[in-house]
C-alpha angles and dihedrals in degrees: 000000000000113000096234091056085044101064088031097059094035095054090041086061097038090056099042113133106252100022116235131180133262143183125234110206113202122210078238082072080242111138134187133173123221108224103181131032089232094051085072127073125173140174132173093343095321128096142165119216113201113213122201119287085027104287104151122197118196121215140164143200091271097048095051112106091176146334110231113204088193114061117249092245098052093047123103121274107237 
């Protein structure tokens, strides 16, 4: 994903009104779901996201797969 479409589409879906969540699905297979607009931070391609109870995750443009606006659990089943 090019730097410049990373930090625009992640900050298109942190600063949503209302926020809602949203998952990050990495090309490691590796998912989160940001579950606040303060638990992100990002910066030229890079960002942290903060889980609850601290636990931060480092990613960048290049390690990103997708960005989910609905949440994984309340997607379909297929």
């Amino acid at each position: 994903m090019a730097p410049e479409h990373f930090d625009r589409s992640l900050r298109a879906l942190q600063h949503r009104t209302p926020f809602r969540s949203f998952t990050v699905e990495l090309v490691s297979g590796q998912s989160f779901q940001v579950d606040h607009p303060e638990a992100l931070v990002l910066r030229d391609g890079v960002a942290v996201f903060v889980a609850a109870g601290g636990v931060p995750t480092l990613f960048d443009h290049e390690s990103v797969s997708r960005l989910i606006a609905e949440p994984t659990s309340n997607r379909p089943r297929e």
